[in-house]
Residue frames as qw, qx, qy, qz and C-alpha x, y, z in Angstrom:
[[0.232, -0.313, 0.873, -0.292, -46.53, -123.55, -82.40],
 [0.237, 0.016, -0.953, -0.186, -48.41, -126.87, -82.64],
 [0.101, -0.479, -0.674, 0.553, -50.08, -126.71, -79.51],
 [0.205, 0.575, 0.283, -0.740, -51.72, -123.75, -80.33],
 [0.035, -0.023, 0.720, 0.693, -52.60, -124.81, -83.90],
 [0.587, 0.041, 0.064, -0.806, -56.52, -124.88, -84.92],
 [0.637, -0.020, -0.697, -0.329, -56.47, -128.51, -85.42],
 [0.457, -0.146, -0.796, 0.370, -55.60, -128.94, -81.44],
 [0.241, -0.118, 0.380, -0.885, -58.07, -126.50, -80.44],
 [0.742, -0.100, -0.362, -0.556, -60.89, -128.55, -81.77],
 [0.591, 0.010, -0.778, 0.213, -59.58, -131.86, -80.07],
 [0.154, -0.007, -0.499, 0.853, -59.53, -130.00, -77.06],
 [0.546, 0.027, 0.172, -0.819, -63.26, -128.57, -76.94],
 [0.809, -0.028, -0.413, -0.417, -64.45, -131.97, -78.46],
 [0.560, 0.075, -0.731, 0.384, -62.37, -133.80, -75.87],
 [0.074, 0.031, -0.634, 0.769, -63.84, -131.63, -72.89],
 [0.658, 0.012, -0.457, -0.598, -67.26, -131.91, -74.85],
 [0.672, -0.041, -0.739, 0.022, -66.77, -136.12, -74.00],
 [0.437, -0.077, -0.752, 0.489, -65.97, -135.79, -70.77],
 [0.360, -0.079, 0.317, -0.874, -68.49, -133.26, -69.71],
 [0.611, -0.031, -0.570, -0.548, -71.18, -135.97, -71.39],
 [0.585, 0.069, -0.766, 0.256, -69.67, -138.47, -69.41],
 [0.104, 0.016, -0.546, 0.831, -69.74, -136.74, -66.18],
 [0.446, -0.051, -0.001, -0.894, -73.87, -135.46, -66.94],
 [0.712, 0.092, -0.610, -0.334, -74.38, -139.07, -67.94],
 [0.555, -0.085, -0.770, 0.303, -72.99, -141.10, -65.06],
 [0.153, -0.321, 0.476, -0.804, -74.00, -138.44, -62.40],
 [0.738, -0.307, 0.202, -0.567, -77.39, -140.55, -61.42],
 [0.921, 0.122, -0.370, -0.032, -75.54, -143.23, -61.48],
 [0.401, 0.328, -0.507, 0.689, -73.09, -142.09, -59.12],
 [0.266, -0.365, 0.460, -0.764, -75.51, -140.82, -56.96],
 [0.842, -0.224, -0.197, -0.450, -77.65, -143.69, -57.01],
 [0.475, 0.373, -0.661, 0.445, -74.21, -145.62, -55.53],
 [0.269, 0.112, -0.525, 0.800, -73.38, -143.60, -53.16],
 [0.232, -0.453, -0.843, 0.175, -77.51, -143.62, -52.03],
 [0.152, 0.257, 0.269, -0.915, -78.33, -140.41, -52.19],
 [0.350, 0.704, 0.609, -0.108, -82.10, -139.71, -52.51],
 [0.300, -0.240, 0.249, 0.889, -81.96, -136.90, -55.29],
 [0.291, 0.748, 0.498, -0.328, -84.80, -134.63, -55.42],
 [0.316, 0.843, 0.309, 0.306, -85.28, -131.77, -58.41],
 [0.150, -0.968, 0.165, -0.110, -84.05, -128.92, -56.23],
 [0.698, -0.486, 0.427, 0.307, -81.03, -131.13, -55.27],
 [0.747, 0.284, 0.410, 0.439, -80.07, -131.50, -58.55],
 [0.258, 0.889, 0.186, 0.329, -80.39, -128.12, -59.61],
 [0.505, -0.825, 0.206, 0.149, -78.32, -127.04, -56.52],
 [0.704, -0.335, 0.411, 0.473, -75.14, -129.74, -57.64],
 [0.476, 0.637, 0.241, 0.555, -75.87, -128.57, -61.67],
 [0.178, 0.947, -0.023, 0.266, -75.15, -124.95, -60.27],
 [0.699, -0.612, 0.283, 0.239, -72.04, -125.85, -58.46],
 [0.766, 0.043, 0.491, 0.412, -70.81, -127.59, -60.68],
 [0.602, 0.546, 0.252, 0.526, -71.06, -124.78, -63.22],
 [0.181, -0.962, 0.140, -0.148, -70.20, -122.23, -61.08],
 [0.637, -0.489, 0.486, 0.344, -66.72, -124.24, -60.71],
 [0.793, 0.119, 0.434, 0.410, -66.20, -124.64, -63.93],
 [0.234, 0.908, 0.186, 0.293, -66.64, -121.20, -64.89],
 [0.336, -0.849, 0.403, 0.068, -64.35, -119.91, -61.98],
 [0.714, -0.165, 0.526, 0.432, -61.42, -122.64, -63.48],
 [0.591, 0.558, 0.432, 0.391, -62.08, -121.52, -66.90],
 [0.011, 0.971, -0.093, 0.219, -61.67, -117.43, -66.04],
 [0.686, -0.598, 0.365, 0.194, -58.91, -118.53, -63.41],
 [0.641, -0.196, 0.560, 0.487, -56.53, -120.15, -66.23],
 [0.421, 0.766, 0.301, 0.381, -57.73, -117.59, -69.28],
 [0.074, -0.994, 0.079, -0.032, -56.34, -114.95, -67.15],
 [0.729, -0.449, 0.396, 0.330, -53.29, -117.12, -66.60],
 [0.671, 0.330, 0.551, 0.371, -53.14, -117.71, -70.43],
 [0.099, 0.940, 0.303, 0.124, -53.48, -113.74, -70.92],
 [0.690, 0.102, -0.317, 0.643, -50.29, -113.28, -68.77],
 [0.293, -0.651, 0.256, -0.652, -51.84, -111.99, -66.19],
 [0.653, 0.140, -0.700, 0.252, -49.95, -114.41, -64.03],
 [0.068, -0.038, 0.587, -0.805, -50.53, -112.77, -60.71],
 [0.473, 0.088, -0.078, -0.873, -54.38, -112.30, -61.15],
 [0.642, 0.060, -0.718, -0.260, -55.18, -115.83, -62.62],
 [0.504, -0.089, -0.738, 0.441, -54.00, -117.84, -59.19],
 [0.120, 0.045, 0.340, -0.932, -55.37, -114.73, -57.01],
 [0.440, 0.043, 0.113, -0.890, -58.73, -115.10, -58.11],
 [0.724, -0.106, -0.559, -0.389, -59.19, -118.59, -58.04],
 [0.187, -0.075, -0.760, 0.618, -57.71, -118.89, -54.49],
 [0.225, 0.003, 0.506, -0.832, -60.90, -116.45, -53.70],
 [0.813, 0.081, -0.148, -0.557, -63.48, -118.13, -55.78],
 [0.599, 0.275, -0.749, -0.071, -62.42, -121.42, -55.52],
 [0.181, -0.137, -0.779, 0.584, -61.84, -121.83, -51.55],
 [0.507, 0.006, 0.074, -0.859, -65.74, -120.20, -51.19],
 [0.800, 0.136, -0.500, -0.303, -66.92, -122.83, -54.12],
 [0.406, 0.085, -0.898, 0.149, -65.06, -125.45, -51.92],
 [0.107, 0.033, 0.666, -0.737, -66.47, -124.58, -48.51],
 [0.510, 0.203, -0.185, -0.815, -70.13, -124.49, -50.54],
 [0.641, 0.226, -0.704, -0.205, -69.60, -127.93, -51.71],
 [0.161, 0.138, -0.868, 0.450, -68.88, -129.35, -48.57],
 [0.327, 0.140, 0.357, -0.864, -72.14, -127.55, -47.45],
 [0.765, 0.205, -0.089, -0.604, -74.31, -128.79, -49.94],
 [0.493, 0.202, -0.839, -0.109, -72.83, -132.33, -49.77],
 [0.146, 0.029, 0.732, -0.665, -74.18, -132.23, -45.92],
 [0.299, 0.154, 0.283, -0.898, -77.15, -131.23, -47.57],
 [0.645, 0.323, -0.417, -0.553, -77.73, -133.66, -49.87],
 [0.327, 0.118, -0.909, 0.229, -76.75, -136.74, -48.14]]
């Protein structure tokens, strides 16, 4: 198939490449917006969120991609809805 050719895997990691940049790049700019004071430890908190979500999306849809279709959805409902309730927490906490 196309899709699954080796020229569109590269796009694909260099494309999610950009947009992580983007995202590392604009974050003090985003927070400087939206006024938050952002100490060291605060940062270090949202940097491990943040990759603790992206890891739990990335296992979550590899397992999907594996055809282990039951399993995939199942185990990002339970990591995911945690990770959310976290977030919410540390947005209190940072604000």
């Amino acid at each position: 198939m196309l899709l699954y050719s080796t020229i569109w895997k590269a796009f694909y990691w260099m494309a999610m490449g950009v947009l992580y940049t983007i995202m590392i790049a604009g974050a003090p700019s985003l927070a400087n917006t939206l006024g938050l004071q952002m100490s060291w430890w605060k940062w270090i908190l949202v940097t491990l969120w943040y990759v603790l979500v992206s890891i739990n999306l990335a296992a979550g849809f590899t397992l999907i991609g594996e055809k282990e279709r039951g399993a995939g959805p199942k185990f990002m409902a339970a990591t995911l809805i945690p990770l959310a309730i976290l977030g919410v927490c540390l947005w209190f906490l940072i604000q």
